[in-house]
Structure formats: C-alpha cells, structure tokens
Backbone of each chain as ProteinMPNN parsed JSONL, in Angstrom:
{"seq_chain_A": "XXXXXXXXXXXXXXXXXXXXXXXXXXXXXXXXXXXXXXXXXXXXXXXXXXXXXXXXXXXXXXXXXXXXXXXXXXXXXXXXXXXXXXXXXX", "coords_chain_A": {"N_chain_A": [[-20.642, 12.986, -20.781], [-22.165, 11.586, -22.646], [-22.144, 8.9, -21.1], [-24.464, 7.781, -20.79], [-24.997, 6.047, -22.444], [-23.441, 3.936, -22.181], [-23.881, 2.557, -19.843], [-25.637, 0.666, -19.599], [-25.663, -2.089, -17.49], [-26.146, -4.692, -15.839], [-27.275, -5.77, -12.285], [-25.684, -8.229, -12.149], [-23.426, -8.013, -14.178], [-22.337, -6.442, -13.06], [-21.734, -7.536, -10.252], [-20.112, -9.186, -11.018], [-17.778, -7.492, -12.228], [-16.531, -6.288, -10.059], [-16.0, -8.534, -8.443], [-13.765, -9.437, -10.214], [-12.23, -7.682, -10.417], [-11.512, -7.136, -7.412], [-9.587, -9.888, -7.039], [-8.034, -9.241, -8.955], [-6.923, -7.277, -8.007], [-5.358, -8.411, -5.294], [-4.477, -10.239, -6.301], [-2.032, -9.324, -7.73], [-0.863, -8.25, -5.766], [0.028, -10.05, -4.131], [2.1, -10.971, -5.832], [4.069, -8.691, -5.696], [5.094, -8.806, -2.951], [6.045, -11.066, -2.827], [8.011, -10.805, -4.924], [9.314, -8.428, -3.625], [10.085, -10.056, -0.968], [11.563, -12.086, -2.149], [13.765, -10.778, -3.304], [14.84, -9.188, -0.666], [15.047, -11.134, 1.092], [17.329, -12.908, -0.756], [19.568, -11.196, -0.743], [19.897, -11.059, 1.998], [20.68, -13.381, 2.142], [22.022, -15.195, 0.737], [25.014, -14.416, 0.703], [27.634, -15.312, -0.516], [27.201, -16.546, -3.613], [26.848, -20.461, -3.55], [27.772, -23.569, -5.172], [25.088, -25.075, -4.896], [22.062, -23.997, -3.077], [22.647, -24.281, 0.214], [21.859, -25.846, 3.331], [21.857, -24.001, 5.458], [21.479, -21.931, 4.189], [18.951, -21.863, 3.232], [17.427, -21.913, 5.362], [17.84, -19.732, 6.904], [16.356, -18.196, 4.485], [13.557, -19.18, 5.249], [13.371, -18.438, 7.671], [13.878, -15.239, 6.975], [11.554, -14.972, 5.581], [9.375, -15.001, 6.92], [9.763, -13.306, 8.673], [10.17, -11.018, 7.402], [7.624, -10.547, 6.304], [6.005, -10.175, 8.983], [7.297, -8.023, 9.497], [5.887, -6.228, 7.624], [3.172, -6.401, 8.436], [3.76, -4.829, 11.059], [4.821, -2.643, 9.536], [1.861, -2.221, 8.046], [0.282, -1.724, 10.146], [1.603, 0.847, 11.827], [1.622, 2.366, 9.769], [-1.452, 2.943, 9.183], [-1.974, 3.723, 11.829], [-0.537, 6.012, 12.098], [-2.252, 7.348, 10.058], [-4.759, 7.575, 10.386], [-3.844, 9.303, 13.097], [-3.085, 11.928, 11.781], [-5.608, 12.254, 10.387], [-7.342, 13.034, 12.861], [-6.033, 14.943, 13.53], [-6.615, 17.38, 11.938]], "CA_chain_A": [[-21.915, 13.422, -21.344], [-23.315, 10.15, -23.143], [-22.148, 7.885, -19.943], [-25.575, 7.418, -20.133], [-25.543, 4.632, -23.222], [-22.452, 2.634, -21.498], [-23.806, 2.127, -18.625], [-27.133, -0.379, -18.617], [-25.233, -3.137, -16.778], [-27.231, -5.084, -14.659], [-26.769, -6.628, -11.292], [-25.085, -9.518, -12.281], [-22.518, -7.86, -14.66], [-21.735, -5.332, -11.805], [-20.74, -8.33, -9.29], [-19.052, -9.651, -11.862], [-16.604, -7.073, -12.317], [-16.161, -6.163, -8.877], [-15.288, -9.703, -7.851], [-12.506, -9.295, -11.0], [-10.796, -6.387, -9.782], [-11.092, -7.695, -6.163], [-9.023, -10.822, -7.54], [-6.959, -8.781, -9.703], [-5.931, -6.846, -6.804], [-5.132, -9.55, -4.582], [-3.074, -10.952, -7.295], [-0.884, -7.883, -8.112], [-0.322, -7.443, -3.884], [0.518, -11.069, -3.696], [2.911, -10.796, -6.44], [4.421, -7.379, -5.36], [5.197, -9.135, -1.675], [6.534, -12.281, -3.848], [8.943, -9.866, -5.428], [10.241, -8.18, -2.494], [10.823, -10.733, -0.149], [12.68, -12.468, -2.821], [14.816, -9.892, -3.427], [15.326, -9.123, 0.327], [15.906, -12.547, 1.341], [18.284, -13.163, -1.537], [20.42, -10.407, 0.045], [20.234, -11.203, 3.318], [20.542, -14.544, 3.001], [22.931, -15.719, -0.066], [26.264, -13.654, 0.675], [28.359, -16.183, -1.57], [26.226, -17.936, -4.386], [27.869, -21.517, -4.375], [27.404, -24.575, -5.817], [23.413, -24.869, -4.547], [21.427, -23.67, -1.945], [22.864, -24.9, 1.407], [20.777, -25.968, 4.23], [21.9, -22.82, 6.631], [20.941, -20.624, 3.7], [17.298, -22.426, 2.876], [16.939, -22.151, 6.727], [17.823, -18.21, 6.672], [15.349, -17.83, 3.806], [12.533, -19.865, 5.831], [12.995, -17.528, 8.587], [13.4, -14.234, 6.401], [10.304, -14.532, 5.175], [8.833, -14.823, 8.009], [9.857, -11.588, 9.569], [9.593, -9.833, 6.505], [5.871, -10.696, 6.616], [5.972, -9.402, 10.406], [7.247, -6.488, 9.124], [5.202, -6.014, 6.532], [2.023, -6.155, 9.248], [4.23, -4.158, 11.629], [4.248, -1.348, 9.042], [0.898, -1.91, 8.136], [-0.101, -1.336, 11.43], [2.362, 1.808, 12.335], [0.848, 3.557, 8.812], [-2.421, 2.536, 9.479], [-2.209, 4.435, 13.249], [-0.349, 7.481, 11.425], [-3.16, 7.831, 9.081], [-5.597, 8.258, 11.964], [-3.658, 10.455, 14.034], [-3.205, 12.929, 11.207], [-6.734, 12.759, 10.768], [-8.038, 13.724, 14.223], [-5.698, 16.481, 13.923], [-7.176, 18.174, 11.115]], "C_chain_A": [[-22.789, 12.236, -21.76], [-22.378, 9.216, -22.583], [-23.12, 6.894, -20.073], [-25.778, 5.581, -21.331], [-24.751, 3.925, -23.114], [-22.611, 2.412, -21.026], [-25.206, 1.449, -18.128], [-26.426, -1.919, -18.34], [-25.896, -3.372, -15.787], [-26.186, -5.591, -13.331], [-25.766, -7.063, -11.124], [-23.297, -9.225, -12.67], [-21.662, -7.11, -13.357], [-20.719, -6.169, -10.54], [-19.498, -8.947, -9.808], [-17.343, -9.193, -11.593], [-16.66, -6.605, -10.832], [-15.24, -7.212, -8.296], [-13.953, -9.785, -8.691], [-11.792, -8.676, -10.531], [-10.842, -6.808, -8.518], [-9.864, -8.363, -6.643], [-7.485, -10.291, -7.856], [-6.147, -8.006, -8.636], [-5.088, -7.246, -6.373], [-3.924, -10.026, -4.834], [-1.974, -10.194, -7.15], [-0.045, -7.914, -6.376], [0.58, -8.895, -3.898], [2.347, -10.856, -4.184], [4.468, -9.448, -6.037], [4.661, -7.795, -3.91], [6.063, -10.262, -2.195], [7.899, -11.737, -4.077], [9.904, -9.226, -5.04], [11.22, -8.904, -1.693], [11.699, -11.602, -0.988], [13.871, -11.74, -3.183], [15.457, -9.73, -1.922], [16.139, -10.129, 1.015], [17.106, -13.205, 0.546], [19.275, -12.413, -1.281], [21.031, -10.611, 0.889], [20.994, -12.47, 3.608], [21.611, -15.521, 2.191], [24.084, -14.729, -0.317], [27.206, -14.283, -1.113], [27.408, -16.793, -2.501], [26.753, -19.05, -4.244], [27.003, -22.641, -4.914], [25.383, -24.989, -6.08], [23.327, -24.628, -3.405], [21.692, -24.101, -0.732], [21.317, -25.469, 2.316], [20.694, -24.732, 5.149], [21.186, -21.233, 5.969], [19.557, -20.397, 3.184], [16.483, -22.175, 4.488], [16.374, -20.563, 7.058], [16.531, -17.823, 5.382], [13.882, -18.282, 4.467], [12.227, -18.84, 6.707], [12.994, -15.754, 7.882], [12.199, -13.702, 5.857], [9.15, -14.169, 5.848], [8.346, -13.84, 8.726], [9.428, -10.927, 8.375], [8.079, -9.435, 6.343], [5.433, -10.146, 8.257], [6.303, -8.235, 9.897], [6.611, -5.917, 8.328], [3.566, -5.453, 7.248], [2.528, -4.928, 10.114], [4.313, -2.545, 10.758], [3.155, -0.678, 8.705], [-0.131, -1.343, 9.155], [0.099, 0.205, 11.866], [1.57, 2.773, 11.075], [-0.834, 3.682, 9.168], [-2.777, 3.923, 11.124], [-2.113, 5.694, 12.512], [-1.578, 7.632, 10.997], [-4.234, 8.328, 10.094], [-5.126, 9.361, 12.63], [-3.877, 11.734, 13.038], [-4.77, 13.218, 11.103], [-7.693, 13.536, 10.981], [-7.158, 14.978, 14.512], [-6.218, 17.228, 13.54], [-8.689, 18.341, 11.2]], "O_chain_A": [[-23.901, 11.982, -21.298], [-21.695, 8.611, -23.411], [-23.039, 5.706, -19.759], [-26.367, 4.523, -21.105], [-24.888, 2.94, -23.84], [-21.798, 1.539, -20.725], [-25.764, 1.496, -17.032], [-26.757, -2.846, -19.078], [-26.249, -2.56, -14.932], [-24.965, -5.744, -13.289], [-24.924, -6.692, -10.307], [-22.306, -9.689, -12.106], [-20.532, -7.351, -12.933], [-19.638, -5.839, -10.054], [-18.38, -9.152, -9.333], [-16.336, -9.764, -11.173], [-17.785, -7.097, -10.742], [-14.124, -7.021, -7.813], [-12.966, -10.166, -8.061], [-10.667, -9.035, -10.183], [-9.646, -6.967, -8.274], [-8.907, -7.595, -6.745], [-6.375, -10.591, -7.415], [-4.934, -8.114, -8.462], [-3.963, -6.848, -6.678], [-2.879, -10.209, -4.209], [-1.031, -10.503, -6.422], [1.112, -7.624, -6.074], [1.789, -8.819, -3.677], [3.355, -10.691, -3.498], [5.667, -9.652, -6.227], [4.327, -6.791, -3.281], [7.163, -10.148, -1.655], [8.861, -12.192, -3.457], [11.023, -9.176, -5.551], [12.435, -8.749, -1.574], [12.751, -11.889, -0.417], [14.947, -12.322, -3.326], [16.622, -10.121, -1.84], [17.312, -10.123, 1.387], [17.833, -13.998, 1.144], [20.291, -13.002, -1.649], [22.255, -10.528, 0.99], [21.65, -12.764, 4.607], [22.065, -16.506, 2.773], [24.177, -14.215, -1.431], [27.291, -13.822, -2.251], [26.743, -17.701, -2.002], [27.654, -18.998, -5.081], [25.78, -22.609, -5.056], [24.717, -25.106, -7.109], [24.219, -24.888, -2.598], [20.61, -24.501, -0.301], [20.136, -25.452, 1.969], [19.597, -24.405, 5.601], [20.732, -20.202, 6.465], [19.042, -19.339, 2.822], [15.271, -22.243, 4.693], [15.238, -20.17, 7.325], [15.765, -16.93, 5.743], [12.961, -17.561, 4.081], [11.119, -18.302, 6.701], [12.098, -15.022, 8.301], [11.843, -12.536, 5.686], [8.251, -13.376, 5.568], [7.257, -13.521, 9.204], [8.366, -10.306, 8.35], [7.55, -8.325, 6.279], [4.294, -9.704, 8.404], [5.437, -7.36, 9.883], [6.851, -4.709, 8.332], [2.92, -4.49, 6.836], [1.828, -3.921, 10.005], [3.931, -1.495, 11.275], [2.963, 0.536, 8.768], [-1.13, -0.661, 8.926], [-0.879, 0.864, 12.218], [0.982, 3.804, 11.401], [-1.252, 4.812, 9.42], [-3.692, 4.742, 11.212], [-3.083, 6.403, 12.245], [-2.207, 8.264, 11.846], [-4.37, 9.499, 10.448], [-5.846, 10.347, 12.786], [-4.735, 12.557, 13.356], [-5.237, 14.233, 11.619], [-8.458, 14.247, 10.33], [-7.369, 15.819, 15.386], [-6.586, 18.096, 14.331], [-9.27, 19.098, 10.423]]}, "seq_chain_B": "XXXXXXXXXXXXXXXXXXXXXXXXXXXXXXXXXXXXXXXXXXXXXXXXXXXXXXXXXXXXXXXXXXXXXXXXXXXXXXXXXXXXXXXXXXXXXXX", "coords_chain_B": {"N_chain_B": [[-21.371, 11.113, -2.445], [-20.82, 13.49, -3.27], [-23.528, 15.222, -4.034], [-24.458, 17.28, -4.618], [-25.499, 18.848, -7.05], [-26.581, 16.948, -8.83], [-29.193, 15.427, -9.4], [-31.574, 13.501, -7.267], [-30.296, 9.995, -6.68], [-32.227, 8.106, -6.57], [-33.942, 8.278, -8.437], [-32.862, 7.451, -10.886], [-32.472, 4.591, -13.473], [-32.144, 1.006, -13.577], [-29.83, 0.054, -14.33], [-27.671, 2.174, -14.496], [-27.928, 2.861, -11.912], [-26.551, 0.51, -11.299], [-23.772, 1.155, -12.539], [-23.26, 3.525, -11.1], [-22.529, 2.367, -8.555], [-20.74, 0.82, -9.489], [-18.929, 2.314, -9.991], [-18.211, 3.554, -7.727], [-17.041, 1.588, -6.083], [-14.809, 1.214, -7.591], [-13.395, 3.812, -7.099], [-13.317, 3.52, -4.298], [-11.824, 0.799, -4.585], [-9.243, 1.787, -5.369], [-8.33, 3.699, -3.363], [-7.186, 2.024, -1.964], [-5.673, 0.21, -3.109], [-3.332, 1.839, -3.392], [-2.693, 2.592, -0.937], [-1.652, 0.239, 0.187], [0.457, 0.004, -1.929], [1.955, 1.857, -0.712], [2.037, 1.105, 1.73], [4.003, -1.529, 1.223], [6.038, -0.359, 0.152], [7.206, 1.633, 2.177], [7.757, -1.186, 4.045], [10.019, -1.554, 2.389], [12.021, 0.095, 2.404], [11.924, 0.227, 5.254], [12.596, -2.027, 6.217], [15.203, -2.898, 5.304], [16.572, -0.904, 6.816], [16.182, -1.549, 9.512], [16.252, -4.88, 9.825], [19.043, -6.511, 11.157], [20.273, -9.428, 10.864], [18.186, -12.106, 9.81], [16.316, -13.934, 12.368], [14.615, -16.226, 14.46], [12.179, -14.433, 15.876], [11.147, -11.165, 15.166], [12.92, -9.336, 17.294], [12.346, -7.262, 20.155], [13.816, -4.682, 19.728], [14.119, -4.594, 17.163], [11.47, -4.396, 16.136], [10.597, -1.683, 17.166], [11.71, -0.27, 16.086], [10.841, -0.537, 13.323], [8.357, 0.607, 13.96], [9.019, 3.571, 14.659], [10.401, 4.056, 12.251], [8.54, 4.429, 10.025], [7.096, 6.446, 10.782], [8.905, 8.456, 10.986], [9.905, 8.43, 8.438], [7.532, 9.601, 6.721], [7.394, 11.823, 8.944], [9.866, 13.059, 7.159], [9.247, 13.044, 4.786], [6.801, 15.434, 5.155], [8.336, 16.866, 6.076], [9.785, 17.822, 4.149], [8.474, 18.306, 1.677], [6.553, 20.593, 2.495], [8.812, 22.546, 3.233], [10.215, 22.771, 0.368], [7.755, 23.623, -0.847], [7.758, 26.151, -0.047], [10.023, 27.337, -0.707], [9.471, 27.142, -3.351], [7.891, 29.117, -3.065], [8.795, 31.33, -2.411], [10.523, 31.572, -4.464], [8.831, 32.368, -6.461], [7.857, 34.566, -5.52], [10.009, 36.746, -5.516], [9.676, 37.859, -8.104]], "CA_chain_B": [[-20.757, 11.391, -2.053], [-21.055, 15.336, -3.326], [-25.053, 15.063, -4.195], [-25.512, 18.913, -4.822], [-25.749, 19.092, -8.43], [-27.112, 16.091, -9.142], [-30.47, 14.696, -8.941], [-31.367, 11.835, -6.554], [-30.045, 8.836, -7.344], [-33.334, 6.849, -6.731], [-34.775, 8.337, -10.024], [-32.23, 6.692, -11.783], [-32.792, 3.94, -13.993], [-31.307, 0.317, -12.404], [-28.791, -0.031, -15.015], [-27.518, 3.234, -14.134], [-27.859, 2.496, -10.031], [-25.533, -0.353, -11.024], [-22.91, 1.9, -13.084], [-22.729, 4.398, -10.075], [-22.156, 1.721, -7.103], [-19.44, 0.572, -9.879], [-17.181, 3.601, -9.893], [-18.114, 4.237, -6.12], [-16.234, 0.531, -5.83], [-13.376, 0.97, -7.986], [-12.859, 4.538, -6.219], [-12.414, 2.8, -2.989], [-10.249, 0.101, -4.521], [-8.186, 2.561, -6.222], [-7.18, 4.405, -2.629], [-7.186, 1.267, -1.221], [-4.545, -0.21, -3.517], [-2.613, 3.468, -3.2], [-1.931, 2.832, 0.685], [-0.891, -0.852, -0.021], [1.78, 0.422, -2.455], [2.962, 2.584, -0.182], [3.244, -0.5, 2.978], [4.807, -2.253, 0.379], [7.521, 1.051, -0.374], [7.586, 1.185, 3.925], [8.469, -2.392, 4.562], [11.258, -2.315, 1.734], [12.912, 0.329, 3.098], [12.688, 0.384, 6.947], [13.538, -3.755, 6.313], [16.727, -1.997, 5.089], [17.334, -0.026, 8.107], [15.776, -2.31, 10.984], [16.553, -5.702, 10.344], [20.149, -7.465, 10.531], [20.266, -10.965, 10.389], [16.496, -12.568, 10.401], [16.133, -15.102, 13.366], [12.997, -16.887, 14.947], [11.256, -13.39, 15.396], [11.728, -10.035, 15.395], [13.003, -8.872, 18.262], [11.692, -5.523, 20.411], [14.434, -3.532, 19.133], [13.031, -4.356, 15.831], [10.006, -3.899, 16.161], [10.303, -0.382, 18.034], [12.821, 0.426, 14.894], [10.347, -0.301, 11.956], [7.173, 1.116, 13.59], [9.366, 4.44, 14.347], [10.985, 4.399, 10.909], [7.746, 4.387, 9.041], [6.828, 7.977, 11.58], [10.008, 9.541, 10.887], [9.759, 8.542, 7.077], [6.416, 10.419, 7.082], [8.027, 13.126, 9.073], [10.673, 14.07, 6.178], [8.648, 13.731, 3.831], [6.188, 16.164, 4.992], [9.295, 17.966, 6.236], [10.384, 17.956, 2.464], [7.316, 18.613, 1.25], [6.552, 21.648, 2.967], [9.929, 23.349, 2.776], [10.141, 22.761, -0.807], [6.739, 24.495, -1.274], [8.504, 27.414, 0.823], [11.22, 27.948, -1.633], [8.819, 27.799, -4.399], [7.018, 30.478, -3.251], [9.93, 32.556, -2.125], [11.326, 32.46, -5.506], [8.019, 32.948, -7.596], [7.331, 36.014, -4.989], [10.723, 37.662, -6.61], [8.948, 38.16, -9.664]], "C_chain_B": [[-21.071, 13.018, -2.61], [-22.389, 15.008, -4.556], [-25.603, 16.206, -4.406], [-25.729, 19.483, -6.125], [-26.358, 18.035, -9.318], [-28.194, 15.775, -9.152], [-30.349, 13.498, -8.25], [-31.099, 10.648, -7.281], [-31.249, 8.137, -7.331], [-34.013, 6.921, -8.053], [-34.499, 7.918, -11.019], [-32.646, 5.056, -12.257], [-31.835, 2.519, -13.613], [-29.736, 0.106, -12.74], [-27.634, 0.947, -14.543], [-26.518, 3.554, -12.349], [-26.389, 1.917, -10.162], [-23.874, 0.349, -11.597], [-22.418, 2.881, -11.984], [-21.921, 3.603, -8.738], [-20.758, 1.244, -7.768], [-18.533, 1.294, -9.426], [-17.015, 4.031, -8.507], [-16.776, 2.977, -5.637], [-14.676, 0.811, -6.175], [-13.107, 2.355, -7.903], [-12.202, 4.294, -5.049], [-11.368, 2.1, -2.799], [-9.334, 0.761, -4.713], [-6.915, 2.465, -4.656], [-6.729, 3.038, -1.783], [-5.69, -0.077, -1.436], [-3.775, 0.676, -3.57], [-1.828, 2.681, -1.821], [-1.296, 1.2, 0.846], [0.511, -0.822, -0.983], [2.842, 0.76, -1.555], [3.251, 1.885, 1.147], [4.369, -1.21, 2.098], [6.572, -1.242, 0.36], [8.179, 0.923, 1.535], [8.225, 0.396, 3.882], [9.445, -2.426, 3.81], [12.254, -1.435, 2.396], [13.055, 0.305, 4.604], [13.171, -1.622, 7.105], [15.029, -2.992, 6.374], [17.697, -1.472, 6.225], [17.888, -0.913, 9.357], [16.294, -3.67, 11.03], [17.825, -5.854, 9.686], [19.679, -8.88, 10.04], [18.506, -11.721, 10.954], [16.268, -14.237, 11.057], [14.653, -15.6, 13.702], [12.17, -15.946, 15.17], [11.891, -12.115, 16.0], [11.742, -9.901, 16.682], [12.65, -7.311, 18.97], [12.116, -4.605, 19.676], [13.937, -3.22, 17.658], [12.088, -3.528, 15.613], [9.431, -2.246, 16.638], [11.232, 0.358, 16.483], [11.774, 0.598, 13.617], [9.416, 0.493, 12.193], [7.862, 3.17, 13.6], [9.87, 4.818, 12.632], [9.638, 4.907, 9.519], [7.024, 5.902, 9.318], [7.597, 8.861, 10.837], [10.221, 9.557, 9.09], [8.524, 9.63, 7.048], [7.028, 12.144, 7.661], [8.725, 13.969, 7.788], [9.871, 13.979, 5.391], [7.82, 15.415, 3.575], [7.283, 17.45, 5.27], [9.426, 19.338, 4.837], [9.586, 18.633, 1.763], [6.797, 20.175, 1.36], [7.299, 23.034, 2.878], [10.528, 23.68, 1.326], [9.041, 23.788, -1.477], [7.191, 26.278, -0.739], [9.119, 28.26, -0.056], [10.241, 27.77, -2.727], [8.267, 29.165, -4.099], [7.752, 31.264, -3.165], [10.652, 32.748, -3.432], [10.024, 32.552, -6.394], [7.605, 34.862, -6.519], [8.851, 37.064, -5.27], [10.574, 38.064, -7.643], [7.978, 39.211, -9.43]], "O_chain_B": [[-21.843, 13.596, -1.845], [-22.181, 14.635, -5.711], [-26.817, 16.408, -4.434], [-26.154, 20.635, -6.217], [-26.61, 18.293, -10.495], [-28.284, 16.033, -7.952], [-29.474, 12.644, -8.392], [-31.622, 10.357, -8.357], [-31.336, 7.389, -8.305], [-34.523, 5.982, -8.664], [-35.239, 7.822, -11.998], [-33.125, 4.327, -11.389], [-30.678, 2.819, -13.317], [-28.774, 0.015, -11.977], [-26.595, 0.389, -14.189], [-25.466, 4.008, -11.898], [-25.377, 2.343, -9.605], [-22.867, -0.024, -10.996], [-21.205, 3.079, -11.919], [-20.985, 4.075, -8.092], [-19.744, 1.186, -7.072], [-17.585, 1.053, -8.679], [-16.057, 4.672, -8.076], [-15.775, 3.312, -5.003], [-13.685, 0.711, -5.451], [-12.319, 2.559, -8.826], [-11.06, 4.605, -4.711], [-10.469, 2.137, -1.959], [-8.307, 0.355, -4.169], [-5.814, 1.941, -4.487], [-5.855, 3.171, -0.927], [-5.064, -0.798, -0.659], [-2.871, 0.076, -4.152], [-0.657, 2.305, -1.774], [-0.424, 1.043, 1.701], [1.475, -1.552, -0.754], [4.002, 0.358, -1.464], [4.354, 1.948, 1.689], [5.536, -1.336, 2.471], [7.752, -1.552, 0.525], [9.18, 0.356, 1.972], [9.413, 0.657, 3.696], [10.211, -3.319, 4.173], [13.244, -1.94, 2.925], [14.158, 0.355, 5.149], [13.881, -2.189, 7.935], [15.703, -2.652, 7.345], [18.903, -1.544, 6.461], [18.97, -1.068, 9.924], [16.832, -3.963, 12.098], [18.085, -5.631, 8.504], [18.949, -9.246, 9.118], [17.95, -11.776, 12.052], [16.118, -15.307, 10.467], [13.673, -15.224, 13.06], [11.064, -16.266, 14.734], [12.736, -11.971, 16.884], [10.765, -10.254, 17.342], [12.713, -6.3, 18.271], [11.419, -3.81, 19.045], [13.542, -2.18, 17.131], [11.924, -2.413, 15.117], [8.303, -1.767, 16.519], [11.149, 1.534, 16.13], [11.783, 1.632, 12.95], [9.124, 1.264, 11.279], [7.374, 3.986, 12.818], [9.586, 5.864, 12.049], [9.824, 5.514, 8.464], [6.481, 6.517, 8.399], [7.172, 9.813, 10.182], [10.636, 10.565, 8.519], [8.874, 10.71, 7.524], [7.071, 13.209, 7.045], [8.39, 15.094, 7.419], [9.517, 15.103, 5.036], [7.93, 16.225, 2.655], [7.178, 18.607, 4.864], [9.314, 20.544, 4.614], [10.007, 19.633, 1.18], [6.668, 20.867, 0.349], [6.849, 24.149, 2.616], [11.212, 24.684, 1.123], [9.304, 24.576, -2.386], [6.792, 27.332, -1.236], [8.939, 29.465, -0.228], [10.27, 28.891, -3.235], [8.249, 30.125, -4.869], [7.54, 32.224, -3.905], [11.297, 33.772, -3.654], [10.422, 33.006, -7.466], [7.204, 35.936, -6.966], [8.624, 38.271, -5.19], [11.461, 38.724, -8.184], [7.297, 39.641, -10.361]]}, "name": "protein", "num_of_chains": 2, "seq": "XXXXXXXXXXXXXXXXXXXXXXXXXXXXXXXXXXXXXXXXXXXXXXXXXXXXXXXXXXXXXXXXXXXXXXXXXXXXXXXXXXXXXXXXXXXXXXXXXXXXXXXXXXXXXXXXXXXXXXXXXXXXXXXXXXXXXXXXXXXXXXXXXXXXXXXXXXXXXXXXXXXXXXXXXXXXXXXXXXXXXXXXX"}
C-alpha cells in the first residue's frame, strides 16, 4: 500500500543495487561450485589420507576438476534443452 | 508483465520507474539463481552415477550418461510428482 514512500530511488541507486546482487550472485555460485568439487574430488581422489598430498593424488585433483566443470556445463546444457522441450510441449 | 489493473507505467513518477525495473530485475535473478541451484543439485548427483575415475576428459560414455541422467532425473520426479498427487486425491475423494 505505502510502497509508494520507499521507493524514490533514482537511476544511480537502482544500478547500484543491481550491479550488488549481480556480484552477490556470482559469488554465492562460485562458492557453491568451490564446495562441491571439493568435496567430490576429495572422494574421488584421496582414498587413504597419508602423510601429505602425493603427486598422483594432486594430479587426480587437477584433472577432477576439470571434468567436474565439464560436467557441470554438460548438465547445464542437458537442463537447459529439457526446459525448452517441455515448453514447446505445453 | 500483467498490466490489467494497473495504470500505465509512463505516468509514473521516475523514482517509481526506477523501483519497478528493480523488482522486475531481482524477479529474473531470483529464477535465474533457482535453475542454477538446481545444475548445481544435477551435477552432484549424476557426477555420482556417471563418473569413475576422472582422466584427461570425459569420455562419450560419460557424457551420454550425465546428459541422460539429468532426463531420467526429471522423469521420476515428475513421475513422483504426479503419482503422489494421484494418491492424494484418491484418499481425500474417500471422504
């Protein structure tokens, strides 16, 4: 109802926050991809913990991430199509 | 976007202008961070399924494994989804 006296933001303020929550987005996704593949790769890729990090198992994490990020497009992609087809069905 | 109860936006005052293109924005981001959740939820589990051991790059089989897995996820759900709503109704229509 009284929207109306929160809301004389100009221009300026408006790009403002836009460009924030862009950012903030961004951040959160990065993080939230960060999160995963550390977890995944720490799975996949450190059976035994030992002493420190080998080289075969820094190598395996180099390339886990890798793919996981391929897969990550690879799903984006495959949902991305779904979402379309359903769609054009409806 | 639904303009039939409203008055035109041009009569609006700029402050105003700028308050509407806001929430039109952080509507879009909203669904826009929604369907990135849910790649995110995808890739953790069909990783799970699809890949063994991660080499120099995915290989076809892979690749034919995650983009099906992310279909057939989709499938049960709506499977689930659907059939669930089924049996609700079949037991509120005993009443």
């Amino acid at each position: 109802m009284d929207s109306l006296s929160a809301s004389n933001i100009s221009s300026a303020q408006r790009d403002e926050l836009m460009e924030t929550v862009k950012q903030q987005i961004a951040v959160a996704n990065a993080q939230e991809l960060l999160t995963k593949m550390t977890e995944k790769c720490f799975k996949k890729c450190v059976s035994k913990p030992g002493a420190s990090l080998d080289s075969s198992e820094q190598k395996c994490v180099s390339m886990c991430m890798d793919r996981y990020m391929d897969s990550w497009n690879l799903v984006s992609k495959a949902y991305g199509e779904r979402i379309q087809r359903e769609r054009n069905r409806n | 976007m639904s303009d039939l109860f409203s008055s035109s936006s041009s009569d609006l005052p700029a402050g105003l202008d700028n308050e509407k293109e806001l929430q039109e924005f952080l509507l879009v981001e909203r669904e826009k961070a929604k369907l990135q959740a849910q790649i995110h939820e995808f890739a953790d589990i069909c990783w799970d399924k699809c890949v063994d051991k991660p080499s120099t790059k995915l290989d076809s089989r892979t690749e034919t494994c995650m983009l099906n897995c992310v279909d057939r996820f989709i499938d049960v759900s709506l499977l689930i989804t659907n059939r669930f709503a089924q049996m609700l109704q079949k037991s509120a229509g005993g009443y």
